[in-house]
TIVO-2410 file (N, C-alpha, C; in nm, 3 decimals):
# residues 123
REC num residu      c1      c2      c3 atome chaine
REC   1      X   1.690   1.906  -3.662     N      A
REC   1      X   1.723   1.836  -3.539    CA      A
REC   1      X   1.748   1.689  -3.569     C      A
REC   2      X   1.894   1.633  -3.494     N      A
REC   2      X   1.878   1.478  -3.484    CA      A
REC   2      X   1.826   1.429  -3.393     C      A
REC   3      X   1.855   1.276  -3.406     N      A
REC   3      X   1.754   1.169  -3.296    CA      A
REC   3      X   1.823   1.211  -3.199     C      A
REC   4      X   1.972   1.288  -3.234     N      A
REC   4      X   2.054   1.274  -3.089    CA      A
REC   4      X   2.020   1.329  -2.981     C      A
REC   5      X   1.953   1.491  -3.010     N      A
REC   5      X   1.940   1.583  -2.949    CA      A
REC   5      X   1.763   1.525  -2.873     C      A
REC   6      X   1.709   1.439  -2.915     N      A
REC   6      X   1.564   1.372  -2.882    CA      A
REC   6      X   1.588   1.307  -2.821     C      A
REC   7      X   1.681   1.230  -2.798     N      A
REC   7      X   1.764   1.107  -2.700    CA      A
REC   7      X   1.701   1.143  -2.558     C      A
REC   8      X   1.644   1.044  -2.491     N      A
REC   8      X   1.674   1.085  -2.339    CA      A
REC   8      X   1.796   1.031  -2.226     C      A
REC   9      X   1.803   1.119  -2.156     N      A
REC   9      X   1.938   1.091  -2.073    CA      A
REC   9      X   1.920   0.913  -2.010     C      A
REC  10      X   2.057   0.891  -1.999     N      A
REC  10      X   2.016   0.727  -1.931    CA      A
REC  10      X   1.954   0.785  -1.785     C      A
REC  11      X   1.986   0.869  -1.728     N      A
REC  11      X   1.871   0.928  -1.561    CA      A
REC  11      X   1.751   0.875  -1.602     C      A
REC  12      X   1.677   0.945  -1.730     N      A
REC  12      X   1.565   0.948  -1.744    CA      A
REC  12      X   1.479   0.814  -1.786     C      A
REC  13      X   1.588   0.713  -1.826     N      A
REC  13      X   1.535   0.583  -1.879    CA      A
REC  13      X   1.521   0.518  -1.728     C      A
REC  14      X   1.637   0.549  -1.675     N      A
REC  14      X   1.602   0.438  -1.550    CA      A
REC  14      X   1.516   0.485  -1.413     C      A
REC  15      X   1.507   0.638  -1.475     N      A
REC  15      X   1.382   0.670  -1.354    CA      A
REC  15      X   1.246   0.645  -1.415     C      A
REC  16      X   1.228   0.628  -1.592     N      A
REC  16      X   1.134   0.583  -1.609    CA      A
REC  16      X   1.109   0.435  -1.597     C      A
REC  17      X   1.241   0.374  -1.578     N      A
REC  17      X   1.206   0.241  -1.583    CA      A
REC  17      X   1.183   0.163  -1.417     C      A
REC  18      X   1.217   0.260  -1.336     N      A
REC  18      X   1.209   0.230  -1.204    CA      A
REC  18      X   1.026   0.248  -1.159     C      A
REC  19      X   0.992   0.376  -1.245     N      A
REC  19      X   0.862   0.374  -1.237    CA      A
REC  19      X   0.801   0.214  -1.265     C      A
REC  20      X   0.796   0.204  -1.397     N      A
REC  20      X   0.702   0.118  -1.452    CA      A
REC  20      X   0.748  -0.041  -1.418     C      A
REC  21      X   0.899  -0.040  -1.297     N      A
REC  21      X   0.852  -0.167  -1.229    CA      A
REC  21      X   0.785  -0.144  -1.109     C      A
REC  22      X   0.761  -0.025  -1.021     N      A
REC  22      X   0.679   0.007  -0.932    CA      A
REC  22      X   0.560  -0.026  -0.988     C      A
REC  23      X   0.492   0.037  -1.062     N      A
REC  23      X   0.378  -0.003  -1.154    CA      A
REC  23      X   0.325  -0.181  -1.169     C      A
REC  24      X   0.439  -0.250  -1.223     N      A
REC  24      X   0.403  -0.348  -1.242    CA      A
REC  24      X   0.369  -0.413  -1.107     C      A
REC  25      X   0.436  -0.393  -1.011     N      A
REC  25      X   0.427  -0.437  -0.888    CA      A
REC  25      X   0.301  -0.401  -0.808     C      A
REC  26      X   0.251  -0.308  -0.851     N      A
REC  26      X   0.101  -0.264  -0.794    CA      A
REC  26      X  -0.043  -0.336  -0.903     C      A
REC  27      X   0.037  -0.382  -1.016     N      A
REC  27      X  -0.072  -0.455  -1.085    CA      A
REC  27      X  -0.120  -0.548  -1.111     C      A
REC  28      X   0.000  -0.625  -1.027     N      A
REC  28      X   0.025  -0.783  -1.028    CA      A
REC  28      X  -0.027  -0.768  -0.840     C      A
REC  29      X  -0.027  -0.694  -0.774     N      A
REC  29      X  -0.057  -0.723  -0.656    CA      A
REC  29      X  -0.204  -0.706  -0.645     C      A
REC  30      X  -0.272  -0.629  -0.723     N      A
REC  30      X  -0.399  -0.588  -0.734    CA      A
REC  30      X  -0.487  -0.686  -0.788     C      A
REC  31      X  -0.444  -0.759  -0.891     N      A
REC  31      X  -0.547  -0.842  -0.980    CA      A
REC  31      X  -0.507  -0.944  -0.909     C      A
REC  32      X  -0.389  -1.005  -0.851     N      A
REC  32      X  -0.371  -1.120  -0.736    CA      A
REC  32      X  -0.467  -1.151  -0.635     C      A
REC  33      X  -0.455  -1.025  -0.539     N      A
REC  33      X  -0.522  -0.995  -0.451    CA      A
REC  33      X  -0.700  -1.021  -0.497     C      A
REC  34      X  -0.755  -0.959  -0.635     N      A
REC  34      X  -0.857  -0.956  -0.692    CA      A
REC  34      X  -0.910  -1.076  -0.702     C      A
REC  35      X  -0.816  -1.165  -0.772     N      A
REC  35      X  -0.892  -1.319  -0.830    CA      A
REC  35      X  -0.848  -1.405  -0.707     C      A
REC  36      X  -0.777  -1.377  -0.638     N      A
REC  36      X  -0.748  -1.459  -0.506    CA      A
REC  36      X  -0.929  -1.459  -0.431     C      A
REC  37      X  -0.930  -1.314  -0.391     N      A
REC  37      X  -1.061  -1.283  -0.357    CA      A
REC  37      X  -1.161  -1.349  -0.402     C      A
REC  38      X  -1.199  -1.317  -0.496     N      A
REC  38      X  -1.319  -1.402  -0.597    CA      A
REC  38      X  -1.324  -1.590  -0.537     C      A
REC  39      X  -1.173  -1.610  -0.556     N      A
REC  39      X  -1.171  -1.764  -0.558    CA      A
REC  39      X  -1.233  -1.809  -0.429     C      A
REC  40      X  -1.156  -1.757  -0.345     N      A
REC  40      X  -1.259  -1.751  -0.184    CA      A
REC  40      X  -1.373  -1.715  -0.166     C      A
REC  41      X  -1.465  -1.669  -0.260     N      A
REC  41      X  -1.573  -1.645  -0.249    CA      A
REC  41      X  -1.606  -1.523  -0.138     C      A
REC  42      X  -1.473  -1.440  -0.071     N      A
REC  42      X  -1.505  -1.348   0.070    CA      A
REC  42      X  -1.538  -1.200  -0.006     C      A
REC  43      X  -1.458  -1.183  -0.142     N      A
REC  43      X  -1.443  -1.046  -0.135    CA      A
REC  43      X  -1.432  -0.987  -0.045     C      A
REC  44      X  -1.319  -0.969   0.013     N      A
REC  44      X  -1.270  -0.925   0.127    CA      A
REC  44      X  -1.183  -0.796   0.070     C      A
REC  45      X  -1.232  -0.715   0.044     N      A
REC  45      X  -1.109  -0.626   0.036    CA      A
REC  45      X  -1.132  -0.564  -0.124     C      A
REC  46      X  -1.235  -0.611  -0.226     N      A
REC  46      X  -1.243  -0.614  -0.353    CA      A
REC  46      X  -1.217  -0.395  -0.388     C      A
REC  47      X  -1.292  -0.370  -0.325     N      A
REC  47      X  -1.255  -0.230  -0.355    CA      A
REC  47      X  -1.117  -0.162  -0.310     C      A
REC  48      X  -1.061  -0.220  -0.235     N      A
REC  48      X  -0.893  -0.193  -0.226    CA      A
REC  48      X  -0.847  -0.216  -0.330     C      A
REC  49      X  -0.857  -0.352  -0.369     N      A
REC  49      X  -0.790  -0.428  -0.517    CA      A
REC  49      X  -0.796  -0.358  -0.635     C      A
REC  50      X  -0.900  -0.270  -0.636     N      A
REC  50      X  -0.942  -0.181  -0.772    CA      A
REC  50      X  -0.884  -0.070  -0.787     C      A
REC  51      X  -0.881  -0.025  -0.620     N      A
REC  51      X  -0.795   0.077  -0.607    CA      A
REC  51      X  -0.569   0.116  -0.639     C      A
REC  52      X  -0.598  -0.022  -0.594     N      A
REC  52      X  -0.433  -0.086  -0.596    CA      A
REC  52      X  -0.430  -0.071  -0.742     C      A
REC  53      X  -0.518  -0.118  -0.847     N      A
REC  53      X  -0.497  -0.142  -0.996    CA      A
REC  53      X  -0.526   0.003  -1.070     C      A
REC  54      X  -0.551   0.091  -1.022     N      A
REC  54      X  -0.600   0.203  -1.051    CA      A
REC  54      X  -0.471   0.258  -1.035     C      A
REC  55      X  -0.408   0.283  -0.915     N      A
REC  55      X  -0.291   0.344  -0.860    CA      A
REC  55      X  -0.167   0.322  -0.963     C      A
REC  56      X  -0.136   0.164  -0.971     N      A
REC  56      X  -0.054   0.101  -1.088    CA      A
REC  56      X  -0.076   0.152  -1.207     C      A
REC  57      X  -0.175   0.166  -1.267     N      A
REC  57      X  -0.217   0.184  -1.398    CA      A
REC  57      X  -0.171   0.341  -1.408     C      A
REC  58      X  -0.230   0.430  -1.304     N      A
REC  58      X  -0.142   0.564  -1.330    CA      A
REC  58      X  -0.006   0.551  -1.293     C      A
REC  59      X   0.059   0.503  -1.209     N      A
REC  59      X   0.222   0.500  -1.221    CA      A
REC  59      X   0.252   0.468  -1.361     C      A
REC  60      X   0.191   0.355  -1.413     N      A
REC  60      X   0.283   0.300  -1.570    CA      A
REC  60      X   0.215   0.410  -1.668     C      A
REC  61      X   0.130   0.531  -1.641     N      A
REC  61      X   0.085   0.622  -1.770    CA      A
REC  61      X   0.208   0.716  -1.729     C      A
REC  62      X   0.239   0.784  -1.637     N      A
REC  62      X   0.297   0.861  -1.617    CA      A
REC  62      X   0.451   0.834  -1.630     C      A
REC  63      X   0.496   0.714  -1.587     N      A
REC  63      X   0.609   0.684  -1.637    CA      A
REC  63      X   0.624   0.639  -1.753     C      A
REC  64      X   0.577   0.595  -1.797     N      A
REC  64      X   0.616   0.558  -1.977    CA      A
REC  64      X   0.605   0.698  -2.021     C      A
REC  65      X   0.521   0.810  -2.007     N      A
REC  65      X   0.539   0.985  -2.037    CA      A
REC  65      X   0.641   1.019  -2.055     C      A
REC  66      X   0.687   1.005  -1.924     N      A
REC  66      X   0.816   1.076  -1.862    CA      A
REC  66      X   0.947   1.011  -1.942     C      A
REC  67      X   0.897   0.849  -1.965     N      A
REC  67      X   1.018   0.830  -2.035    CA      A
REC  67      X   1.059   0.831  -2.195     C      A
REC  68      X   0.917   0.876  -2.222     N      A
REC  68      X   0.900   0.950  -2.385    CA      A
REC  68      X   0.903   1.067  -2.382     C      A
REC  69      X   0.985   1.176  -2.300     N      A
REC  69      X   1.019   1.303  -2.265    CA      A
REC  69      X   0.910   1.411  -2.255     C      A
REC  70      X   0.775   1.356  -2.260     N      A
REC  70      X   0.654   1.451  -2.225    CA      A
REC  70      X   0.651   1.543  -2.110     C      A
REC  71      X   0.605   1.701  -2.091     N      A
REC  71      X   0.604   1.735  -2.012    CA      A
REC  71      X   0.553   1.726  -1.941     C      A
REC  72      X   0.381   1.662  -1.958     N      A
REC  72      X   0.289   1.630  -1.820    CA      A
REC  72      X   0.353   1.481  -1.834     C      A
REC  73      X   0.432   1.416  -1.884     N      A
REC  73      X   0.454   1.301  -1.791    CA      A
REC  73      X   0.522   1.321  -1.687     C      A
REC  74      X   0.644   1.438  -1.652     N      A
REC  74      X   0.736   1.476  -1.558    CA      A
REC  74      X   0.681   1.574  -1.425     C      A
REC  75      X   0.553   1.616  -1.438     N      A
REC  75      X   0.474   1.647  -1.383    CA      A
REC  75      X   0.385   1.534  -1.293     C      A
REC  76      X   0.321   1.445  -1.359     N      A
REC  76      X   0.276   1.313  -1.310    CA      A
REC  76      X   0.352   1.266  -1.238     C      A
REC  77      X   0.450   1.191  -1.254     N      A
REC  77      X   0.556   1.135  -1.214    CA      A
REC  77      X   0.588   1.201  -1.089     C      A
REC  78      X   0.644   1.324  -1.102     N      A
REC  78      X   0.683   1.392  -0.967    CA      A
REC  78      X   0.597   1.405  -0.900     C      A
REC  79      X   0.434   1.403  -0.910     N      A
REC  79      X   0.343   1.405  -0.819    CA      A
REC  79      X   0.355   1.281  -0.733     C      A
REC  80      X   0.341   1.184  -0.817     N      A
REC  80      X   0.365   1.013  -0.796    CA      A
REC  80      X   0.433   0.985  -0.673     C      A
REC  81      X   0.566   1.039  -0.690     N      A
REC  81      X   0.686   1.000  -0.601    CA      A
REC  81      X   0.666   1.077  -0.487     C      A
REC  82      X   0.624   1.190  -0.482     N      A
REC  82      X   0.569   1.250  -0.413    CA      A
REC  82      X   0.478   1.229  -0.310     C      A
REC  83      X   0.358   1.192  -0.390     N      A
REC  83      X   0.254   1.085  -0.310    CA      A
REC  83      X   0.345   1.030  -0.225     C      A
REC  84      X   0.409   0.944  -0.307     N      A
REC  84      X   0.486   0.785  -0.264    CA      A
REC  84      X   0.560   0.817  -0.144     C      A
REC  85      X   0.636   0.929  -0.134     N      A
REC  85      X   0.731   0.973  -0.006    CA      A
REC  85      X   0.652   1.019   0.133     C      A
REC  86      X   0.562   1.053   0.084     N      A
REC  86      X   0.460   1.083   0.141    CA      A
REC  86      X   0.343   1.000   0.223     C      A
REC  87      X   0.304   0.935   0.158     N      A
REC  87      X   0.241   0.800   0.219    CA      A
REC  87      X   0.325   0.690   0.312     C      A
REC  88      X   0.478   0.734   0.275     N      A
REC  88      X   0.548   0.617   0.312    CA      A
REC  88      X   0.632   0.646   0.518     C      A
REC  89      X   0.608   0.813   0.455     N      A
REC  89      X   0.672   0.896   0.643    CA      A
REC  89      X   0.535   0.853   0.699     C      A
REC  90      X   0.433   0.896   0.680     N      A
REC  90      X   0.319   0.892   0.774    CA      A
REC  90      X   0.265   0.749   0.753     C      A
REC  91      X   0.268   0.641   0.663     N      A
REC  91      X   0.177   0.536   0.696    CA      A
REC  91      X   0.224   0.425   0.695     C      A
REC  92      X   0.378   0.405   0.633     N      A
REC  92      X   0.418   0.235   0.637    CA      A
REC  92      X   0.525   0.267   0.739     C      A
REC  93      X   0.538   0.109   0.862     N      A
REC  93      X   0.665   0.122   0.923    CA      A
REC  93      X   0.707   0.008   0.896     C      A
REC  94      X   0.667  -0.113   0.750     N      A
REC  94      X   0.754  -0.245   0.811    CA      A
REC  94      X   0.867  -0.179   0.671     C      A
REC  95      X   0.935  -0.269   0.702     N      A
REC  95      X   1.094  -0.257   0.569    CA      A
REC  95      X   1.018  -0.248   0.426     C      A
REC  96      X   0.931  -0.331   0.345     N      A
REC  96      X   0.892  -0.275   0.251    CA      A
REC  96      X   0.851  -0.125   0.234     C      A
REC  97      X   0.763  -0.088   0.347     N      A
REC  97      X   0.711   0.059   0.266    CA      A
REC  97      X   0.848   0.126   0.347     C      A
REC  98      X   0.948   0.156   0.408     N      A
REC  98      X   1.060   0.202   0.412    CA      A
REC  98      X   1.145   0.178   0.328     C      A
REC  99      X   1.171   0.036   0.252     N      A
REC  99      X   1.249   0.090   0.149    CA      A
REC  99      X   1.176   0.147   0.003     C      A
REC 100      X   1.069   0.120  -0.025     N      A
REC 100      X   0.985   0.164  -0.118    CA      A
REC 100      X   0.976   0.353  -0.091     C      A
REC 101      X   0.992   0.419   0.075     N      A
REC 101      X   1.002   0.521   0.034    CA      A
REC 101      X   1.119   0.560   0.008     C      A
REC 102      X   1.263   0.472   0.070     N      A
REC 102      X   1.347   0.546   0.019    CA      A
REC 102      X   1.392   0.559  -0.127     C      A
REC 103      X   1.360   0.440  -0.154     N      A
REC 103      X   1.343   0.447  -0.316    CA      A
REC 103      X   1.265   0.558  -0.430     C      A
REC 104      X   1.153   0.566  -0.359     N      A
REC 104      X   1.080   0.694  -0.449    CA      A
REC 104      X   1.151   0.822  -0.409     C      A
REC 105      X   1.234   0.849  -0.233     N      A
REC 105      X   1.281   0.976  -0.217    CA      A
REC 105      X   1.402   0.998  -0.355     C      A
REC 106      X   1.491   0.874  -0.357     N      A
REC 106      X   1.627   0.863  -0.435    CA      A
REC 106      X   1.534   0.907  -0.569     C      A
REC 107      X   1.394   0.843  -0.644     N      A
REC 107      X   1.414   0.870  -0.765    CA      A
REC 107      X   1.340   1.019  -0.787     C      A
REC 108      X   1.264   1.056  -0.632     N      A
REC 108      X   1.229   1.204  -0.674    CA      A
REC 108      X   1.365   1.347  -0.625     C      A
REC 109      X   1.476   1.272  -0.592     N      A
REC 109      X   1.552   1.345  -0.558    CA      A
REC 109      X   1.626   1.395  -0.722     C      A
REC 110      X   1.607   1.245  -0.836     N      A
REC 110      X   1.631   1.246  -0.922    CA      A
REC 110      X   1.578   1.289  -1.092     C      A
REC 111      X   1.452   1.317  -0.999     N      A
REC 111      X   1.380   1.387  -1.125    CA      A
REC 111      X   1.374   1.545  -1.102     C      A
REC 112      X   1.451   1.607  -0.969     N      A
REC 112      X   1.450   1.721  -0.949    CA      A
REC 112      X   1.581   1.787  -0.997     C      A
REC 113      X   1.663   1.673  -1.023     N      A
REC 113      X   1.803   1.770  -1.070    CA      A
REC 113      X   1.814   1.831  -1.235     C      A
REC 114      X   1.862   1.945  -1.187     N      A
REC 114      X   1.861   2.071  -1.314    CA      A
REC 114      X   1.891   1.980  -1.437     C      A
REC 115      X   1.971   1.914  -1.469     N      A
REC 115      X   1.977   1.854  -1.620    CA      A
REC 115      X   1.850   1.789  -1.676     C      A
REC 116      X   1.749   1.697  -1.573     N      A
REC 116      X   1.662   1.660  -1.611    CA      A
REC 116      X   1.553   1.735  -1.623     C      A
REC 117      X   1.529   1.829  -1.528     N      A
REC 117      X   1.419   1.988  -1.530    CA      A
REC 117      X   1.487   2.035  -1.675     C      A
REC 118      X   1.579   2.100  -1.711     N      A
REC 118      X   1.611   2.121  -1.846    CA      A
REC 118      X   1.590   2.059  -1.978     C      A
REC 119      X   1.607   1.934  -1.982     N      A
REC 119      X   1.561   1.784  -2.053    CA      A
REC 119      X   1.406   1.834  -2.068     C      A
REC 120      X   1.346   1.861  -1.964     N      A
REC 120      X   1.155   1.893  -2.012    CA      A
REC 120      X   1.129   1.965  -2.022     C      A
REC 121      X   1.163   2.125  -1.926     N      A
REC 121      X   1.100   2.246  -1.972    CA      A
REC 121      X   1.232   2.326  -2.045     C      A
REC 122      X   1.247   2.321  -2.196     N      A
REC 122      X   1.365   2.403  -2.252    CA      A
REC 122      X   1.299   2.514  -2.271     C      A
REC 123      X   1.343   2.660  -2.277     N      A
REC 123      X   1.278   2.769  -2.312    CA      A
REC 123      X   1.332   2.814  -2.405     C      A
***
């Protein structure tokens, strides 16, 4: 086998790379939110913040997976977006979590098409 045939599709780079700026964006909002907290002395919210960094930290495991062609990373991932589409009909109505879900619908619409399901499970 060559590197060629190991290659992943450009789909798969930029749905992994769409992940792991979602990711970054939940980790930089988390430890923000965290040491913001602290500085105020309120801890207001400190176990959200952990949670937010927790959430991030599995988006960027599962997408960096997915974009090293692993099969439980494409599994993760689609759970992820999933979640994400999910959380976003029933619980956000301002323009961020609407476009954040349409964004996860577009990239789980995109981890469902047959070339990329083929790309992970070959038989």
């Amino acid at each position: 086998m060559t590197s060629e045939t190991n290659k992943p599709s450009l789909l798969v780079t930029i749905l992994g790379w769409y992940g792991v700026i979602l990711s970054c964006t939940y980790l930089i909002w988390g430890i923000v939110s965290m040491v913001l907290s602290i500085l105020d002395r309120t801890y207001k919210d400190f176990s959200q913040n952990i949670i937010i960094i927790c959430y991030g930290l599995i988006i960027l495991i599962f997408s960096l997976a997915f974009k090293g062609g692993q099969k439980w990373g494409w599994i993760g991932f689609f759970i992820v977006l999933l979640f994400a589409v999910v959380w976003s009909i029933f619980r956000y109505t301002d323009a961020y979590g609407i476009v954040w879900g349409v964004l996860s619908l577009v990239a789980l619409v995109g981890v469902l098409l047959s070339p990329i399901r083929r790309q992970f499970f070959r038989t």
